[in-house]
C-alpha positions as CSV (number, residue, x, y, z in Angstrom):
1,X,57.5,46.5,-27.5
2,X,53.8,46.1,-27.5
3,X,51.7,49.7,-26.5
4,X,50.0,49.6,-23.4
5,X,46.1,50.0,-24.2
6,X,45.1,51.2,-20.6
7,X,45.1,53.5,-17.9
8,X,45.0,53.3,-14.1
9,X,42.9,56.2,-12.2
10,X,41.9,55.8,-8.6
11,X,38.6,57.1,-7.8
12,X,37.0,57.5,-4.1
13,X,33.8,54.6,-3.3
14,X,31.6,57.6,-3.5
15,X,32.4,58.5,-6.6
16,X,31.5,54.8,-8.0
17,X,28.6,55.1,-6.3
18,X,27.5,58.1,-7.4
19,X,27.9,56.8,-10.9
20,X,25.6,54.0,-10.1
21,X,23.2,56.3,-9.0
22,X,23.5,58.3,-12.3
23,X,24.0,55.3,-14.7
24,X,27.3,56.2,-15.6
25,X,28.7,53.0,-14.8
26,X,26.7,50.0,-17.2
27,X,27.0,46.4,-17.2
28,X,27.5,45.1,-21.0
29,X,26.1,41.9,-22.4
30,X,29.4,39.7,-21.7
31,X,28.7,39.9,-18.1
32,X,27.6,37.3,-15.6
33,X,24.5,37.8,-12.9
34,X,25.7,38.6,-9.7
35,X,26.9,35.5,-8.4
36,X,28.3,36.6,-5.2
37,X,26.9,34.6,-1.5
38,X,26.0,37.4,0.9
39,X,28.8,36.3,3.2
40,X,31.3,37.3,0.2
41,X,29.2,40.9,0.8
42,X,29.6,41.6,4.2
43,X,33.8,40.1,3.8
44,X,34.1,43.0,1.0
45,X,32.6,45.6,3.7
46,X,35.0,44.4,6.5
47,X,38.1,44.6,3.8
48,X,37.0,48.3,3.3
49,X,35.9,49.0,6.9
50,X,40.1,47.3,7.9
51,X,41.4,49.6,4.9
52,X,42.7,46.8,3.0
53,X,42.5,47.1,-1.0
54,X,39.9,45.5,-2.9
55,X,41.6,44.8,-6.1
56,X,40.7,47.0,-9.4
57,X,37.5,47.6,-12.1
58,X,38.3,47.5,-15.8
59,X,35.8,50.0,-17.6
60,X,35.9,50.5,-21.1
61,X,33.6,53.4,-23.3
62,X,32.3,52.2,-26.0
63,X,29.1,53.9,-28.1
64,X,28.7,50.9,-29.9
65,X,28.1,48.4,-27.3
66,X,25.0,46.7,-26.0
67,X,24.1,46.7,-22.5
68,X,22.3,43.9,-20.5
69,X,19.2,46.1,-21.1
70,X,19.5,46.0,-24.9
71,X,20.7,49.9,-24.8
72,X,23.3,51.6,-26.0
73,X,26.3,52.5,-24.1
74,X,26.9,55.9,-25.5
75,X,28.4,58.4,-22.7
76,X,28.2,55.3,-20.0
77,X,31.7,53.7,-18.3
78,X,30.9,49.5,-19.8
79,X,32.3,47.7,-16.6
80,X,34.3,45.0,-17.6
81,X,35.4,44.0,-14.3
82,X,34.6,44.6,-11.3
83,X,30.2,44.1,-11.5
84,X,30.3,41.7,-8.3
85,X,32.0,44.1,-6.0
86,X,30.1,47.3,-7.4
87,X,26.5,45.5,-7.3
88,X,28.0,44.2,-3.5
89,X,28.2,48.0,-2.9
90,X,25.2,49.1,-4.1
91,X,23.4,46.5,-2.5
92,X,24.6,46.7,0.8
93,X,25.5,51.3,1.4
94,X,23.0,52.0,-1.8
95,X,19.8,49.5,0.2
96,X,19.4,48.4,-3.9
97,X,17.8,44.8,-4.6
98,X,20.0,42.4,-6.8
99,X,19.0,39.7,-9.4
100,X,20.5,36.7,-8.6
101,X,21.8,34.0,-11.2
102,X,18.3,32.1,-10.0
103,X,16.7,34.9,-11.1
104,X,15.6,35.7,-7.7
105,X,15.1,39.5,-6.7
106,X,16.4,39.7,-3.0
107,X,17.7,42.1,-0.8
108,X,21.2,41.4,0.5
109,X,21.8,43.2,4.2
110,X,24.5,43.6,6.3
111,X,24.6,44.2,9.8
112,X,27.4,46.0,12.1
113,X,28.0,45.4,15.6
114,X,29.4,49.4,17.1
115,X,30.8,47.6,19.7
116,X,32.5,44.9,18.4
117,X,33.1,46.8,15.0
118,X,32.0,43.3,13.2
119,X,29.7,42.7,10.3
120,X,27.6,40.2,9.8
121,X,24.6,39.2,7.1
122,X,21.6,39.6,8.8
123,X,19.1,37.4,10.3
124,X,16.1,37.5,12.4
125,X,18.5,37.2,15.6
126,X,20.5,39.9,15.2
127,X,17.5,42.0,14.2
128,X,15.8,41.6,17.1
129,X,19.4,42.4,19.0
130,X,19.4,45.9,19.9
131,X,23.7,45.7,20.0
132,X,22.9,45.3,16.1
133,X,22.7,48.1,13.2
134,X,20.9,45.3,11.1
135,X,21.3,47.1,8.0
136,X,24.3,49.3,7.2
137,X,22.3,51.3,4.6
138,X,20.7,53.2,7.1
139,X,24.4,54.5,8.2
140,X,24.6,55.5,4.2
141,X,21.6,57.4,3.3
142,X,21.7,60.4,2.1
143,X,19.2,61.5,5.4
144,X,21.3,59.7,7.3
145,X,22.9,62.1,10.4
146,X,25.5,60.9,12.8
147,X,24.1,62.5,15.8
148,X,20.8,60.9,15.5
149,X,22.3,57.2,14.4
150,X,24.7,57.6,17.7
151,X,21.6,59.0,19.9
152,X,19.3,56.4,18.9
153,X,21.5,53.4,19.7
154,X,22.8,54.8,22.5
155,X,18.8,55.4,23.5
156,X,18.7,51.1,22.7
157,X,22.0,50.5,24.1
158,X,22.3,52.6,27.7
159,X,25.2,50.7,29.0
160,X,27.2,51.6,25.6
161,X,29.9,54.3,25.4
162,X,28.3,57.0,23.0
163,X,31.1,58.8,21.9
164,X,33.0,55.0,21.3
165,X,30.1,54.6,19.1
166,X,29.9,57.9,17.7
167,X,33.7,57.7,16.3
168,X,33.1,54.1,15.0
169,X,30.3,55.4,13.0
170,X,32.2,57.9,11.6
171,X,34.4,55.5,10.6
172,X,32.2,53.4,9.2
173,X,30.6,56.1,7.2
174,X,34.0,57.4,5.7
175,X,34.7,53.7,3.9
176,X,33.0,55.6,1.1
177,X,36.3,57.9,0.9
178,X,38.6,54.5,0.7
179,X,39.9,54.4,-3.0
180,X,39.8,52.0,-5.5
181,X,41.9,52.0,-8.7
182,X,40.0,51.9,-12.1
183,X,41.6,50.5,-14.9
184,X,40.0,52.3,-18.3
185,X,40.5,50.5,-21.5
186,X,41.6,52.1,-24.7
187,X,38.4,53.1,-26.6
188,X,39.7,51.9,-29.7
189,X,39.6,48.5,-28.7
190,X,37.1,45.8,-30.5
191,X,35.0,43.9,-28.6
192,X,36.5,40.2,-29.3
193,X,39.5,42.0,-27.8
194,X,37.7,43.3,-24.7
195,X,36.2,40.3,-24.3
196,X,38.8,37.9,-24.0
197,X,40.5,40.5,-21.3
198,X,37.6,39.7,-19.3
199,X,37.6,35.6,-19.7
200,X,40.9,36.1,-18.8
201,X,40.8,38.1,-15.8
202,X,37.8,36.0,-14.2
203,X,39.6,32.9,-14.8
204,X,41.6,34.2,-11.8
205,X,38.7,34.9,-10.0
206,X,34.9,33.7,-9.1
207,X,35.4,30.8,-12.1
208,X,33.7,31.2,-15.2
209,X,31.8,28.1,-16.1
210,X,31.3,26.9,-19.6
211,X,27.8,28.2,-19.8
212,X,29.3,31.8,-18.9
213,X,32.3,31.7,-21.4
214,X,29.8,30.7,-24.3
215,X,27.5,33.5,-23.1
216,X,30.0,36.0,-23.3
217,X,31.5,34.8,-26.6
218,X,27.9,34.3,-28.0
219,X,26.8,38.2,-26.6
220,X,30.1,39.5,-28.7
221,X,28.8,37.7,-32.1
222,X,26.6,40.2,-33.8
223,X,27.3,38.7,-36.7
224,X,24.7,36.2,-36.3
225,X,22.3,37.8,-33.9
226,X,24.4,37.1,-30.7
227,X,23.4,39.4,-28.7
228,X,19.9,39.1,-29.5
229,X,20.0,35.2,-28.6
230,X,22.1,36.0,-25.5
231,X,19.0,38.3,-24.6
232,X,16.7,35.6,-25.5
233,X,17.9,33.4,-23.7
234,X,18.4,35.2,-20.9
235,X,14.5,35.7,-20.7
236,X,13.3,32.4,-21.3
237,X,15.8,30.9,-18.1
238,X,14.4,33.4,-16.1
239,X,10.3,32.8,-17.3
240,X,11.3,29.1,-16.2
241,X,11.7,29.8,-12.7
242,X,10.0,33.2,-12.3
243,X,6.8,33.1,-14.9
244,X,5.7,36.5,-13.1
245,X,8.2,38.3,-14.7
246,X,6.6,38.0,-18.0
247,X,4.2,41.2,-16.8
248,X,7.0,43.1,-16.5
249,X,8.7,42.4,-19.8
250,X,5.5,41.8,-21.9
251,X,4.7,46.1,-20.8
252,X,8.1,47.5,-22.1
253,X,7.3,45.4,-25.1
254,X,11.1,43.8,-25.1
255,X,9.1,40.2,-25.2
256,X,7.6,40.8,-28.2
257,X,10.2,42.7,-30.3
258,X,13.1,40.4,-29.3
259,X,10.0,36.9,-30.6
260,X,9.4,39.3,-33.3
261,X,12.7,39.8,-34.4
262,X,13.9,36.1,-33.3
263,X,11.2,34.8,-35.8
264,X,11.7,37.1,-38.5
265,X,15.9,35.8,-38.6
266,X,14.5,32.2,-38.6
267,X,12.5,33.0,-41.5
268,X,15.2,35.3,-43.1
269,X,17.4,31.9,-43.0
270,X,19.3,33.7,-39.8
271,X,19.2,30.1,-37.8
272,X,22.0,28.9,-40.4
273,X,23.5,31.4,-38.3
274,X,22.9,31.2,-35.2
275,X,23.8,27.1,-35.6
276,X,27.2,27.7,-36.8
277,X,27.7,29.8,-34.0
278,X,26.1,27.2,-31.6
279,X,28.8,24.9,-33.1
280,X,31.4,27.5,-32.4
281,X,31.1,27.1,-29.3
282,X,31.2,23.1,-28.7
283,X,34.5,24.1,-29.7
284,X,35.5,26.9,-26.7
285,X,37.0,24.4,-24.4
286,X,39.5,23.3,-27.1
């Protein structure tokens, strides 16, 4: 009989959040952008506003892994599973912008109806409605006070019943004590073995397409620079479509170390490397 190499903790919303906040929680290299339409957003707020469960993380610590930022992920929670709904919730209570898989910085809000207690992604219409909070942040900020958020729709909204709305906001603002269950992988785990837990578990999921199974397995080769060409190439797809970004990576100087050190493998005779591996992974979907 086979050991189990997990535990299962449940932990209030706040208390992810507040790890995203602290950078506790960290997204490693064999993860996906956030691929998630702003509909799929505001359905994950409604789930938690109804009370209904919304499925478990898989974290995993690590000191030796490399995050998405090319850090290490000493003394961090690696997130496994779970990024879509925990960047969901940070950009939608937290007000945080998201990077899409276009490589698009955008804004995702979501707006709640008192009255109706319904949520909806926000457009112009509904932010020009005054029966609209058009973004559900405002309800989460640490500044944030009930009386004043119940006062100043009920100032927009005369014909509304203010303490209705005060208890719905309440309830609104207490999603953040619903809990979900964190799954926390044994540390002693390698990372092919972590890896493949998460191809797995997304295959059940939003579906992994072939470029995102041969990123992951290419982040997880560090025998041949993988998750230095993962990095790479997760630059130059996003100069294609966003060249202004180049201002941002060329001043922390991650541009030129990573052409630097891409160059200096080449020359080193590294690309034999990195083509075997590139061969590898014609072979995945065998």
């Amino acid at each position: 009989m086979s050991t189990q190499r997990y535990s299962v903790t449940p932990h209030p919303i706040e208390t992810l959040l507040t790890w995203v906040k602290s950078g506790e929680i960290a997204i490693p290299e064999i993860q996906r952008p956030f691929v998630w339409e702003a509909t799929k957003v505001r359905n994950l707020l409604d789930s938690l506003y109804q009370g209904y469960p919304v499925g478990y993380l898989i974290a995993w610590r690590n000191p030796t892994v490399k995050l998405k930022d090319g850090t290490s992920s000493a003394g961090k929670r690696i997130l496994i599973d779970g990024q879509q709904r925990v960047t969901a919730l940070m950009a939608c209570l937290l007000g945080r912008e998201v990077l899409t898989k276009d490589y698009e910085t955008v804004r995702i809000r979501i707006a709640f109806h008192p009255q109706d207690e319904r949520f909806e992604v926000a457009n112009p219409a509904i932010k020009k409605d005054p029966a609209w909070i058009s973004d559900v942040a405002a309800v989460f900020s640490p500044d944030a006070s009930l009386t004043e958020l119940t006062d100043d729709y009920a100032e927009r909204n005369p014909n509304a019943d203010r303490k209705l709305v005060s208890r719905i906001l309440e309830k609104l603002r207490k999603i953040i004590n619903n809990h979900v269950g964190v799954i926390e992988l044994a540390e002693d785990l390698d990372i092919e073995t972590v890896t493949e837990i998460f191809i797995r578990v997304n295959s059940a999921g939003k579906e992994l397409s072939q470029a995102d199974f041969a990123m992951s397995k290419i982040a997880v080769n560090e025998s041949y620079g993988g998750n230095l060409l993962r990095k790479a190439i997760d630059y130059f797809c996003h100069l294609a479509v966003a060249p202004e970004f180049f201002s941002a990576i060329e001043s922390s100087g991650s541009l030129l170390a990573i052409v630097q050190r891409v160059w200096r493998s080449y020359a080193e005779g590294t690309s034999v490397g990195i083509r075997r591996l590139m061969l590898r992974m014609g072979q995945l979907g065998n």
